[in-house]
N, C-alpha and C positions, 0 to 999 in steps of 0.2 A: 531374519525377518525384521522389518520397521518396528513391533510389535514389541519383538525380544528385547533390540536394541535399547527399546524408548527405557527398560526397566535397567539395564545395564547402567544407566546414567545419572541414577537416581538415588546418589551419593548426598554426601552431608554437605558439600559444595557447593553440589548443583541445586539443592532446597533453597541456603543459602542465598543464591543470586537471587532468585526467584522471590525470596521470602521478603528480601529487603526492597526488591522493586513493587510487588504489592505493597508493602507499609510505606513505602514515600506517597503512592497514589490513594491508599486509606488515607494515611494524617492528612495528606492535604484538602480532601475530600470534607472528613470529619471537620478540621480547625476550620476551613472558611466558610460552610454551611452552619457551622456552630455560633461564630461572630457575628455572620451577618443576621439579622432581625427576621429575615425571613427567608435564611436559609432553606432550612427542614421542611416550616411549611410547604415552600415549595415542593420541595423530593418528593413528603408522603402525599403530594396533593390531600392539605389539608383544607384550601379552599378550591370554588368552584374552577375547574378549567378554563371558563369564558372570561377570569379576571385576572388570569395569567399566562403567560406565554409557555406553552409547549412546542412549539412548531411541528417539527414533523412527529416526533410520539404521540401529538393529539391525534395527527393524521392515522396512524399507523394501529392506536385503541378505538377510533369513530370504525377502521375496518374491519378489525377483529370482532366487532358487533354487527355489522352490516357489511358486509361485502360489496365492492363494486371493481372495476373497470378504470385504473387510474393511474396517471404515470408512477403512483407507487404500486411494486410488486409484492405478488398475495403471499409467500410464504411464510413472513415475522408476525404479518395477522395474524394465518392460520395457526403459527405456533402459540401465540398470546392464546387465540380463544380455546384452541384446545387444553392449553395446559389451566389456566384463570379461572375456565368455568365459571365466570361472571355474565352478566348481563345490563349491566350500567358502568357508563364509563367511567367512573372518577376510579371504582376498586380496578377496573382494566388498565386504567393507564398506570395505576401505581403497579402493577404486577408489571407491566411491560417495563419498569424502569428496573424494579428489582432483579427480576429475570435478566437484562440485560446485562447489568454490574457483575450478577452470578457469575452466569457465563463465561464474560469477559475474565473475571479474576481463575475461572477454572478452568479456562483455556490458556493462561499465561506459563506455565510447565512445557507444554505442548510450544507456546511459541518459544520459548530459550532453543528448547530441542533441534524446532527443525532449524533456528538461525546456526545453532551448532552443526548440522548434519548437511545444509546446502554450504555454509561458507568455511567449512573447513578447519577455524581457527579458535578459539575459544574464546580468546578477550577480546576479539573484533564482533564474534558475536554479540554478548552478551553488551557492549555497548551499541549494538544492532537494535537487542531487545529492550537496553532502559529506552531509546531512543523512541521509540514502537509505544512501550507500555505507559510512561510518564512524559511522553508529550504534549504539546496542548492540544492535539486532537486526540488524544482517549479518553477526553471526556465526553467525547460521542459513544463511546462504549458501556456508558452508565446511565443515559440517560431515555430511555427506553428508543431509540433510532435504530437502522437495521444495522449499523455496524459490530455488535458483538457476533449476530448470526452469521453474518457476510465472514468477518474476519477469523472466526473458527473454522471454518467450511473451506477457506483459504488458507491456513495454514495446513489441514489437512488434506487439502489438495495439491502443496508446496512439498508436505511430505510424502503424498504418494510420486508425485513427480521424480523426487532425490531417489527415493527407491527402486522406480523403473532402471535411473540410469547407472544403478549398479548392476554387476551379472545377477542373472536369478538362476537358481537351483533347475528349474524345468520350466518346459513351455504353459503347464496350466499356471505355474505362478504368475507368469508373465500373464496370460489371459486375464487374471483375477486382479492382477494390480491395474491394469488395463481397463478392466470393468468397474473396478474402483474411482477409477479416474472420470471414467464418463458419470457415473452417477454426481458425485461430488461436484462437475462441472452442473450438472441438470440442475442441485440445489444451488449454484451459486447466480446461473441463471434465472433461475427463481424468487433469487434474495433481491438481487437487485440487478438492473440493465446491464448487461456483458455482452450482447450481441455484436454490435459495433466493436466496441472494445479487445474483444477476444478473436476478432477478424482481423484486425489492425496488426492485432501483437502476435498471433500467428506469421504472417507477411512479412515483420519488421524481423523475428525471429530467421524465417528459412531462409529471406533476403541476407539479411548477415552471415548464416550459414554459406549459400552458395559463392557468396562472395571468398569466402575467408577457404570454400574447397580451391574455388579458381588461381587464386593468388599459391596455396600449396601446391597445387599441381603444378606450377609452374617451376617449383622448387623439385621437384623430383616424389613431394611426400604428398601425403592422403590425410583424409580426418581418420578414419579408421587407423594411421598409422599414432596419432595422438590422443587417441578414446573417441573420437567422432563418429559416429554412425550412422550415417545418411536415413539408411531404411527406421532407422527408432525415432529419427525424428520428423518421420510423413507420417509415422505412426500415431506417434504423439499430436500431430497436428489433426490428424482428419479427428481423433475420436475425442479433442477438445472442440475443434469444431462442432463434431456431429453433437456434440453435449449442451453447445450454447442453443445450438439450431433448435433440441429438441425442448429444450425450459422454455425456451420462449414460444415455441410453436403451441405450448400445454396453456400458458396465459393467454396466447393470442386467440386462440379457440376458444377458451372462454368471452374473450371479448367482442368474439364475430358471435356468440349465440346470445349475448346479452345487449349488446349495440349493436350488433350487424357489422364489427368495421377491427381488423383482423391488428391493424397497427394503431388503434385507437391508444395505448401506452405512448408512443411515438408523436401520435397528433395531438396530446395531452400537454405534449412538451411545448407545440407552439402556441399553443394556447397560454403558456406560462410567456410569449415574447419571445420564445429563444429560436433562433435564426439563422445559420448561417450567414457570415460574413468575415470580410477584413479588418481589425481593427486595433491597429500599431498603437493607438494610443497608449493602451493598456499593457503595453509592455513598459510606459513608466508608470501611470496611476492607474490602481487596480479600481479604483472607484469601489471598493471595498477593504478587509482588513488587510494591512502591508502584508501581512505572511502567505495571502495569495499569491505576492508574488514569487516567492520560495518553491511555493507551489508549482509555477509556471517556471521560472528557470532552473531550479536544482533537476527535474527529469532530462531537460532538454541536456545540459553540462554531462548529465551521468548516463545520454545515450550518446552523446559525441563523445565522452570519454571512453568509454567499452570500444566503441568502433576502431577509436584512434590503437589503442592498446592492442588489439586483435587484429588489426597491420601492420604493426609496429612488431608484433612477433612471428606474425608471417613473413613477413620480409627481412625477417634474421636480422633485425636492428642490431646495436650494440648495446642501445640504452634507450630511456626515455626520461626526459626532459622536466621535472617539477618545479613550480613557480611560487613563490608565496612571498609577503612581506616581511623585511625585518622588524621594523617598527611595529609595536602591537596597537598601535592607535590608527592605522591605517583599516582595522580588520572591524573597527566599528560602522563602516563603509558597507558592511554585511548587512547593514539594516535595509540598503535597498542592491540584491544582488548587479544589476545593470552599472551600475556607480561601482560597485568593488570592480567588475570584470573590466570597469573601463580603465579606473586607476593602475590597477598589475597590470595591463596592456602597456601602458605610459610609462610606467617604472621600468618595464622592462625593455625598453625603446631608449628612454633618455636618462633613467638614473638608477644605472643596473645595479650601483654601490647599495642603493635603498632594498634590494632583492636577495633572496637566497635562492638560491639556480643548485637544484637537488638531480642528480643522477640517477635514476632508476635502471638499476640493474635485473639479472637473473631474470627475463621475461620468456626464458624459452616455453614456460610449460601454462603460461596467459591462453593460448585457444583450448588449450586442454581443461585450465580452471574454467576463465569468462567464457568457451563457446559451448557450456552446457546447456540447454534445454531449459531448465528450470532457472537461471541465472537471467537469459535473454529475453526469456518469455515475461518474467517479473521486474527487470526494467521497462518490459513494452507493455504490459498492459498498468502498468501504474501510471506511466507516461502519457500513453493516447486518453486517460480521462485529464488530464491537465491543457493538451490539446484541446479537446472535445470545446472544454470550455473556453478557449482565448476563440476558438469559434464559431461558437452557437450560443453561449452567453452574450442579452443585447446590452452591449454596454458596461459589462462590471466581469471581477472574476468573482463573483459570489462562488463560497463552497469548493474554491478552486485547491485550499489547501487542502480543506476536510478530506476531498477525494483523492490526494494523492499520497497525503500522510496518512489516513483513517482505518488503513490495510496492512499488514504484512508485508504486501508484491515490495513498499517503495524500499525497505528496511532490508530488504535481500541486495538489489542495487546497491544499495548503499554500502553495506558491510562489503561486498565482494569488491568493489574499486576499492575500500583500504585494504584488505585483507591483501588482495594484488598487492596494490603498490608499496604495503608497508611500509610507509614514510612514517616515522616515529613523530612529528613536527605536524604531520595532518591528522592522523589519531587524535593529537593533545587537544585539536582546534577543533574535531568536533564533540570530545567530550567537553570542551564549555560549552559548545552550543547547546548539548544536553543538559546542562545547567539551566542555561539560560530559558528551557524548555519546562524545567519545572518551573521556574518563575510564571513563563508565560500560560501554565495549566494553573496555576492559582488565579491568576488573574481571569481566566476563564471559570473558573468555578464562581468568581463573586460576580462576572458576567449573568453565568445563571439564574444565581438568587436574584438578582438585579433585574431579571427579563432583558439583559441586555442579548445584543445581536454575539451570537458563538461561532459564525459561520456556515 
C-alpha cells in the first residue's frame, strides 16, 4: 500500500534531501525579507492592505469573508475562513499567507516521495524536487495564493495515480484508490480551473496511447505485452473526468443560484480581456516576465520529446539522437529558449565540429516507462495551461510561467525525459538551471517586499 510504502522511505537520507531543500527556501525567505526595509512588514501585513500589493491573496482573504461568484474558485477561501476564524481582513490575509507557507513546507516529504515513486530514479528525482521546491515559482506557495492547496491535492493525486498503475491485492483496492482518485480530482477542481485543462490532457494522453497501440501492433506486440493496459486507462480517464465535471458542476450551481448564469467563472475571465486568439508575436516577446517564455516552450519541447521517444521505441529504433553545444557560452542563449533552439538548429547544419551528437541507447523499455498514465497525463495538463495562455491571454503571457512551473504535473515531465534519457551532460545543465533558479527565487522575494510584479 502507498501508505506503508511512504514510511518505508523515511530514512536519514531521505529527511536529509528534504531537510536541506526546505532550508535553501527558509534562508532565502528569512535573509531578503530581513534586508529589505519592508520586508516583514509586508508578510505580517503590518500595514493596511489598500497601501500594498497583494494581488491575488487580497482576493482570496475579501472571499473567505464574503463569499461571491468569481473567476477565483471557493475552496482556499473556504479553507482560510474555516480554519482563521477571523472576520476582518488584515488578520485573514495574514493566516492565508501563513497557512499557505505551512502547507507548502509540509507537504514537501510527500513531494520527494511521489517524484521518487513516478520517475523511478532517485537523483533524477530529487533534482525533480529541488527544481519544484526552490524555484522562482514557490514562492507563490508562501504567499497566501491557492498554489500550496492546489499543489498538495496534486501530488497526492500524482500518488494515487502511481498506485493504481501498480498491481493491487483485490478488486475493492482497486475501487478505493479509484474513489480516491475521483474525490482528489473533485478538490482539485475546486482549487482552481481544470475543467478545460483535464479535457485536453485526458485526449492528448489516450491519443498518444492509441497511437503508440497502432504502431505495436504492427510489430506483432501489444501494450499489455509491455505493462500497457488499455482498459486502466479509460478507467482512469472517465473517473478523472467524471471528477473535473463534477467540482465544477458544485461551483457552477452555486453560481447559477446566486447570478442566475452557470459559467459566470468562465465569463469572468472575459471580462478580465482574455480572448481567444492567434498571436505569433508572443512567441518572441512575452510582453511580460522573459521566464514566461520557458513557460511556453519548455512544455511544448518536453510533449514533442515524449512523443518522439515513444516512436522511436516503438519502431525498434537503434538509437536516439542527443544534441547540445560544446561551447558553454553558447547555453547563455537559454535566456530566450526560441534563439538557443534556433542556434543548435544551425550548428547542427553547418558547424557540427561546435556540437556534441550523443547516442541514446537501451530504449526498449521507453513506452513501458513514458507510456504510463501518470507520466502522460502530467506532461499534458501542465502543458495545456501554458497553451491556454499563448491563446486567451490578450496580448501578454502574464502568469504563464506561474502556471506551468507552480505545480507538481511540470516536475514529473521533466524528471521522466532525463531519467529516460540519462544523458550525464543534460542532468549537469539542468542542475545549473536549478542554480540559477534559486537566484531567480531571491530575486522574487525582494520583488515582493518591493510590490513588485511576481507573475
Amino acid at each position: 500500500m502507498a501508505g506503508v510504502r511512504f514510511f518505508t522511505v523515511l530514512n536519514a537520507s531521505f529527511w536529509a534531501r528534504v531537510g536541506v531543500t526546505a532550508a535553501v527556501y527558509l534562508a532565502m525567505q528569512w535573509a531578503i525579507l530581513t534586508i529589505h526595509p519592508a520586508g516583514w512588514a509586508k508578510y505580517w501585513v503590518l500595514q493596511s492592505p489598500d497601501t500594498r500589493q497583494y494581488w491575488d491573496a487580497g482576493i482570496y482573504a475579501q472571499l473567505a469573508l464574503v463569499p461571491a461568484c468569481t473567476a477565483f474558485y471557493p475552496l482556499w477561501p473556504r479553507v482560510i475562513h474555516w480554519l482563521s476564524l477571523s472576520t476582518a481582513l488584515i488578520p485573514t490575509l495574514r493566516f492565508a499567507q501563513i497557512a499557505s507557507a505551512s502547507l507548502f513546507l509540509l507537504s514537501l516529504p510527500i513531494a520527494l516521495f511521489t517524484f521518487e515513486k513516478i520517475l523511478k530514479d532517485r537523483q533524477i528525482a530529487f533534482l525533480s524536487f529541488f527544481l519544484y521546491a526552490v524555484g522562482p515559482n514557490a514562492i507563490f506557495h508562501s504567499i497566501g495564493y491557492t498554489e500550496s492547496l492546489f499543489s498538495t491535492l496534486s501530488l497526492l493525486f500524482l500518488l494515487n495515480l502511481a498506485a493504481i498503475e501498480e498491481p493491487v491485492a483485490s478488486r475493492s483496492q482497486a475501487y478505493g484508490l479509484h474513489g480516491v482518485l475521483f474525490v482528489l480530482t473533485v478538490g482539485l477542481s475546486l482549487t482552481r480551473p481544470i475543467l478545460i485543462q483535464s479535457g485536453l490532457a485526458i485526449a492528448f494522453t489516450l491519443g498518444v496511447l492509441l497511437s503508440l497501440r497502432l504502431i505495436l501492433a504492427k510489430s506483432s506486440r501489444t501494450l499489455s505485452s509491455i505493462g500497457l493496459v488499455p482498459t486502466q486507462f479509460l478507467n482512469l480517464a472517465a473517473v478523472i473526468g467524471a471528477g473535473s465535471l463534477v467540482g465544477y458542476a458544485l461551483y457552477g450551481l452555486s453560481c447559477w443560484q446566486t447570478l442566475g448564469d452557470f459559467w459566470a467563472p468562465f465569463h469572468a475571465q472575459v471580462e478580465w480581456g482574455r480572448t481567444v486568439g492567434l498571436r505569433p508575436w508572443l512567441l518572441l516577446l512575452p510582453r511580460s516576465l522573459l521566464i514566461d517564455l520557458h513557460g511556453l516552450y519548455l512544455p511544448a519541447l518536453i510533449g514533442v520529446a515524449v512523443v518522439g521517444m515513444l516512436l522511436t521505441a516503438a519502431r525498434q529504433r537503434r538509437h536516439l539522437v542527443v544534441v547540445l553545444p560544446r561551447q558553454v557560452g553558447w547555453y547563455l542563449l537559454l535566456l530566450h529558449p526560441l534563439a538557443f533552439i534556433g542556434v543548435l538548429m544551425g550548428l547542427a547544419r553547418f558547424r557540427q565540429s561546435w556540437i556534441k551528437v550523443i547516442k541514446v541507447g537501451n530504449i526498449a523499455d521507453w513506452p513501458r516507462y513514458l507510456g504510463r498514465f501518470s507520466v502522460l497525463y502530467a506532461i499534458a495538463f501542465s502543458g495545456v495551461h501554458s497553451l491556454i495562455n499563448l491563446l486567451a491571454n490578450s496580448g501578454n503571457l502574464y502568469s504563464t510561467s506561474r502556471h506551468f512551473f507552480g505545480t507538481p504535473f511540470a516536475f514529473v515531465g521533466i524528471g521522466a525525459i532525463l531519467s529516460a534519457l540519462s544523458v550525464p551532460q543534460l542532468t549537469r545543465l539542468v542542475w545549473v538551471i536549478a542554480v540559477v533558479g534559486v537566484g531567480l527565487l531571491a530575486q522574487q522575494w525582494v520583488s515582493y517586499a518591493a510590490d513588485g510584479w511576481l507573475g
